[in-house]
Structures are given as structure tokens and as C-alpha cells.
N, C-alpha and C positions, 0 to 999 in steps of 0.2 A: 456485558463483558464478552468478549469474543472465546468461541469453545476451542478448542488447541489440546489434541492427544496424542500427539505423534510428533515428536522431536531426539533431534540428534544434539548430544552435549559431549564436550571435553574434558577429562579432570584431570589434575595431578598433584597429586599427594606432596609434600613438603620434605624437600632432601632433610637429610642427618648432618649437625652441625660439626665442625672440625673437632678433634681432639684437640688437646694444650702441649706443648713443649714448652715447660717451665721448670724451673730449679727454684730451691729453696736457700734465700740468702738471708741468712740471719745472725746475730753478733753471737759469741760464743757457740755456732753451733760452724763448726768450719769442713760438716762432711754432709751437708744439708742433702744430698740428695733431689732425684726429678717430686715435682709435686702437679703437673697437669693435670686439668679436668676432665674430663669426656662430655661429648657435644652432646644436647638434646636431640630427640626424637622431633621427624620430621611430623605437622599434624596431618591426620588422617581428613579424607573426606568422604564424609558420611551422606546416606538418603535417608531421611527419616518422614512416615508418610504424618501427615497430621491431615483434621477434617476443616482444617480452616479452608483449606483450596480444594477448588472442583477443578482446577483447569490447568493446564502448563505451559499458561502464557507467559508465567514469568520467566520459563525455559528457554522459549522460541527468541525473547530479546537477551536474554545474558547466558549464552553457550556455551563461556570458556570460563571454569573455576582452577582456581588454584590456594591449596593450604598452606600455611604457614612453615617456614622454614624454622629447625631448630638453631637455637644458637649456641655460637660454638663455646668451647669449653676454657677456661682459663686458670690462672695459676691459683696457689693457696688450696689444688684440689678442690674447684671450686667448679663445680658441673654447671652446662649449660642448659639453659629454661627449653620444656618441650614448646613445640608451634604447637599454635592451637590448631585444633582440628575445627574445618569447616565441616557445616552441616547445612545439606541445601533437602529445604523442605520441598513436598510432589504430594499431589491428594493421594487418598486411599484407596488403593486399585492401580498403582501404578507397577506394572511389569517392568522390570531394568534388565536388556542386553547387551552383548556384545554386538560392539556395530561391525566389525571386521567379518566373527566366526556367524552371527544372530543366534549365541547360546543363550540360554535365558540364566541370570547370575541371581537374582534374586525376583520377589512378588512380597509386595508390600499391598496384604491385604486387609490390616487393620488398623486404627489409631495407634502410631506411635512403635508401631512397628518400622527398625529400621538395617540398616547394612553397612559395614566398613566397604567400601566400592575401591577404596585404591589408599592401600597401605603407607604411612608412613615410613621415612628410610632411618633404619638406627643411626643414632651417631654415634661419632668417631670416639676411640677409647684414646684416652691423654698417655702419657708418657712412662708415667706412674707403672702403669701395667707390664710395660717392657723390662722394667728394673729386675736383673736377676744377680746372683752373687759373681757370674763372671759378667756381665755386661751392665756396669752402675750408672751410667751414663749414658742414657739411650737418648738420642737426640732426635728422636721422631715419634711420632702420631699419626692417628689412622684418621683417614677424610672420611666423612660422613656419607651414609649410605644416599643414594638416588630413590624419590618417593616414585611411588607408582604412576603412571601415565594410562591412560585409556579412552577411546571413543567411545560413547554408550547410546542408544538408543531405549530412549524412553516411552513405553505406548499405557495411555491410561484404560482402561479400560472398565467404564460406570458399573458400581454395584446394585444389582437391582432384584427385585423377586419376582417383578414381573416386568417381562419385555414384550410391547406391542409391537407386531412386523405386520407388513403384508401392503399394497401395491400403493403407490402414489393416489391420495384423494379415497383412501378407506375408511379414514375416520379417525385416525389415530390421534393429532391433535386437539380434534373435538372433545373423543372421550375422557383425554386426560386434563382440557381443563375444567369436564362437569366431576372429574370424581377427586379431584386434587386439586392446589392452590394454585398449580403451576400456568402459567401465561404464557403458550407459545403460538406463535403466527397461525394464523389460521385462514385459508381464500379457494376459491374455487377454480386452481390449476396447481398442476404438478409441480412435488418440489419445493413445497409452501417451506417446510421444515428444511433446514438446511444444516443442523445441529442436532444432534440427541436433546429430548428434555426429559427432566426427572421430577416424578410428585410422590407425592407423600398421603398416600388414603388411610385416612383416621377412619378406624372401624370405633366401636364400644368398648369401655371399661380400659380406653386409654390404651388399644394397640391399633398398631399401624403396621401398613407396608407399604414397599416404595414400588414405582410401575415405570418403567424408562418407555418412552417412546422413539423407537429406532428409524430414520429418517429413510423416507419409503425404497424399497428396494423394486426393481426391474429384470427384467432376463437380462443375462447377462453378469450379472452385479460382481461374482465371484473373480470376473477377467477385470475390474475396473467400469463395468459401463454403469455411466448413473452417480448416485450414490453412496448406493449399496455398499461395495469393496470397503471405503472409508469409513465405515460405522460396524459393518458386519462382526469387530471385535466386541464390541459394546453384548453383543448378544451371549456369548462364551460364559458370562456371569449369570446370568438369570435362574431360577431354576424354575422359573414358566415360561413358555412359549404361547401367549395368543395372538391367534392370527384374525385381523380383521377382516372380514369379507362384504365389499360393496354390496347386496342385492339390489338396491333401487333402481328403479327401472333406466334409470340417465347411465348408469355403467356400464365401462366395455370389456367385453369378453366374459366369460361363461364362467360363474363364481367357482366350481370344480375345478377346471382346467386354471386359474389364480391360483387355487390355494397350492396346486401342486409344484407351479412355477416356484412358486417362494420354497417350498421344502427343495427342490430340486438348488434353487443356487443356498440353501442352507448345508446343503448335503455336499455340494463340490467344494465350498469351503471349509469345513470341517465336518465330517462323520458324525464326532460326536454330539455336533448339536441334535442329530437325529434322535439322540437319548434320550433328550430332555423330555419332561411331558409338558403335551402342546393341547390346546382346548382353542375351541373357531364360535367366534362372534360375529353370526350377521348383523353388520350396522346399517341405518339410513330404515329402520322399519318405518317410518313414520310413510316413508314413497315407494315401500318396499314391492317389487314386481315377483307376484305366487309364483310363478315357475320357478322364477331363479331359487329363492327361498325356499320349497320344497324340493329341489332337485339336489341342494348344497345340505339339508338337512338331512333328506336318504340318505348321501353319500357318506357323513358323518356317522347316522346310524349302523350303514353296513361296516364302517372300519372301528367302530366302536371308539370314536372321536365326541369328545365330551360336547356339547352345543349349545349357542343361548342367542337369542334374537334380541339385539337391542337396539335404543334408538336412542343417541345420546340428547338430541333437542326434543324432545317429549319423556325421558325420563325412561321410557320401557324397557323393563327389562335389565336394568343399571344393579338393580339392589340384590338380584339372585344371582348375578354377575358375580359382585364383590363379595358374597357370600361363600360362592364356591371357592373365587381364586384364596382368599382369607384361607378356608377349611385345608385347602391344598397345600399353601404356605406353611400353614402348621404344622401339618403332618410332617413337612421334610422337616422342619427346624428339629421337630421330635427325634425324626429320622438321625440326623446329626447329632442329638445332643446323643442319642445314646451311643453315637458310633465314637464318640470321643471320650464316657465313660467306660465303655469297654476296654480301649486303648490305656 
């Protein structure tokens, strides 16, 4: 299935049906009076995120919704039926803006969490309502209101606990398919990854967490160059940052001078990533060249950066890996839950 996070949609809510100009004709009643309905309520159109979709493919081919119009009102006081309000499902993690202003209107960050995005229009009041002791005879009604219209931009952006970043050909699709189920591209040139993927690592006693792998980023990434730009949202959700660092000896440039690059276009696109806490994986031990390896080690050591040397095709170093990020995990969900029993 093809990945799609970023689309622009149309909506418009369903105008308010006409009110009724009607009288009441009936035998023996010869001062019968207006009896008009009032028009239904235009339907609303809603985002409601559900976990069936991971993708907003189905956005990119059908761009322009529209809800039901109410209908209008008729005689016998006899109101008209609301339109149904449309409800267009987005996976979970979908941010909804304004495409004009780029306000952000809503964050649909859980199942089934969702948003009135563009109002239906009242309808129109019947005739009935105008009837007053000097005016018995009102021969008009009110036209139903205009629902809401709006551009929106849609941008998903994947939930995950741990996000793997760090230079084209680091390791990152390796790792994620030896520690999770997931199956992404995997070859020996840059770029292999051309999508985010997400796995799911079953720890003990039936818990888990999830590890997105962020599609390799470059100098640059934060102006558009690469891929980076394009995915760099994906990372805003995580609340780990590990950075994989090449040491084997076939790698180019100096594992220090990497790891900085990546923080540096982390940091010109949003500050706050800088928050997150981040832990550095040297991967490829299996060919791993000692200088590089101890010199990216020191440097960790000096800035009191968490470190683990592993080698996803020989297994070293995988299982203290997932222990840490695991323990790490915990701690914030901890973190969270108390911050929302406080609240």
C-alpha cells in the first residue's frame, strides 16, 4: 500500500432546509391559520480517527466531501429531516489544519477521537413563527442557513515510542526487521527506505512497543534536501530518539561529526525535538573499525549520552538494546500517567 501523509481536502457542510409557507385548510375550522414546518439541519462533517488506517490514501484520491443537505419544511407543522452528517475516517495521529491560515483546528491522537470540522447550516423557521396577533398571515419563511465550507490540510504524523534516525545506510531497516515483524526494503545504497515503517517489539509478560523507522535523513533535510523534510514530522511523536551510528569500517565520515549533523537538522526544524531523550546505537559491530567505535563512545561518554554497540546480523548487543529502550518507555508512560492523575 502506498504511504500518503500529507494531503489537502475540501469540505462543506450541508446548507439548512427551507422553512414552509402553509395554512391550514380544514372544514369547520374557517380561521385555520399558517401551519409551516421549519427545514432540517444541514449534516455536519466530521474526522473521526479510527486504527483501521495507517495511511491517507484514501484522502489523496477523493478530496472534495460534501454533507447532506436538510430538507425543507412542509405544511401540517411538519419539520424537515436533518442531512446526515458525513464522517470521513484518517488514522490516528492525524493533525487537521487550516489550509489558508496553517492553524492547527484539531489533533486526533487516539481511537475514535474525533471533530465537527465544518458545521451544519440551521434551517429555515416555517411560517408558524411569524404569526403574531396583528400579523395572522405571514406569508413568508426563512431560507435555510449555508453549511460551512473549508480547505483543510491533513498531515499524519506516526505514533511511535521509539524513533530510529540517523544517515542513509545506518542500519535502521536492518534493525527493525531483526527486532519486529515488520518487512521493509532493505540494500546496499542510499534511500533504500523511501517511507517510514513501524514494528511492534514484543518484550515479556505480553508488553510491547512500537519503533518507527524514520527514512534516512541528510544535511540539509530541514530546507527539503533528501528526504528528510518529508518524514521529519513522523519524529515530533516519539518520545525516544535513537540515533544509529555506522562505525564499520566501509562508512563515510566520522561517526561524531554524523551524529551532530542529524541533531543539527533536528534542531533547525523544530527545537523541541532537542528535548526528547536521545540514546546512540553503534551499528555494523560485526565490521566495526576500533577508532571509529571508540572515538563515538568517548564522545557519548563525555556528554553523558546513553550508548550500546550492536550488530543487528549477529545479534550483539540487540537484547540490552531493547531492555534499556523498554525501561525508558516505561518510565514516561509512568511519567504521564501520573501527570494526568494529578490533572
Amino acid at each position: 500500500m502506498q504511504f500518503v501523509d500529507y494531503v489537502k481536502i475540501y469540505v462543506k457542510a450541508g446548507n439548512g432546509g427551507r422553512g414552509c409557507v402553509s395554512f391550514r385548510r380544514e372544514k369547520y375550522v374557517p380561521r385555520g391559520g399558517p401551519n409551516g414546518g421549519d427545514g432540517g439541519r444541514g449534516g455536519h462533517v466530521i474526522i473521526r480517527a479510527t486504527k483501521e488506517m495507517n495511511t491517507l490514501l484514501d484522502q489523496r484520491y477523493h478530496h472534495e466531501y460534501r454533507a447532506e443537505r436538510g430538507e425543507h419544511g412542509k405544511g401540517k407543522n411538519m419539520h424537515g429531516k436533518n442531512g446526515e452528517d458525513l464522517i470521513i475516517p484518517v488514522p490516528i495521529g492525524t493533525v487537521i489544519k487550516n489550509a489558508d491560515t496553517g492553524e492547527t483546528i484539531s489533533d486526533l491522537y487516539s481511537e475514535g477521537s474525533s471533530t465537527i470540522i465544518a458545521q451544519g447550516g440551521r434551517g429555515g423557521l416555517g411560517n408558524t413563527h411569524f404569526a403574531t396577533p396583528v400579523r395572522r398571515i405571514p406569508r413568508f419563511a426563512q431560507i435555510g442557513e449555508e453549511g460551512e465550507e473549508k480547505w483543510l490540510v491533513l498531515e499524519l504524523k506516526l505514533l511511535a515510542d521509539v524513533g530510529l534516525i540517523g544517515l542513509p545506510n545506518a542500519g535502521k531497516s536492518t534493525l527493525i526487521s531483526v527486532i519486529s515483524s515488520a518487512k521493509p526494503k532493505i540494500a546496499d545504497y542510499p534511500f533504500t527506505t523511501l517511507v517510514p515503517n513501524l514494528g511492534v517489539v514484543k518484550m515479556s509478560n505480553f508488553k510491547s512497543f512500537v519503533v518507527a523507522d524514520i527514512p534516512g535523513l541528510i544535511e540539509g533535510a530541514h530546507k527539503g534536501t533528501g528526504l528528510g523534510f518529508q518524514f521529519l514530522r513522523h519524529v515530533e511523536r516519539t518520545s525516544i530518539l535513537l540515533h544509529l551510528i555506522d562505525i564499520s569500517c566501509l562508512a563515510k565520515g566520522e561517526p561524531v561529526e554524523n551524529f551532530e549533523k542529524i541533531n543539527r537538522e533536528l534542531a533547525f526544524y523544530s527545537p523541541l525535538l532537542m528535548e526528547k531523550h536521545q540514546a546512540v546505537a553503534a551499528t555494523k559491530m560485526d565490521i566495526a573499525d576500533k577508532k571509529r567505535l571508540d572515538s563515538l563512545q568517548q564522545y557519548c561518554k563525555t556528554k553523558q549520552i546513553d550508548f550500546y554497540a550492536i550488530s543487528a546480523v549477529t545479534g550483539q548487543g540487540i537484547k540490552g538494546l531493547l531492555l534499556y529502550l523498554f525501561s525508558k518507555i516505561e518510565e514516561r508512560r509512568h511519567e504521564e500517567g501520573s501527570s494526568k492523575n494529578r490533572k
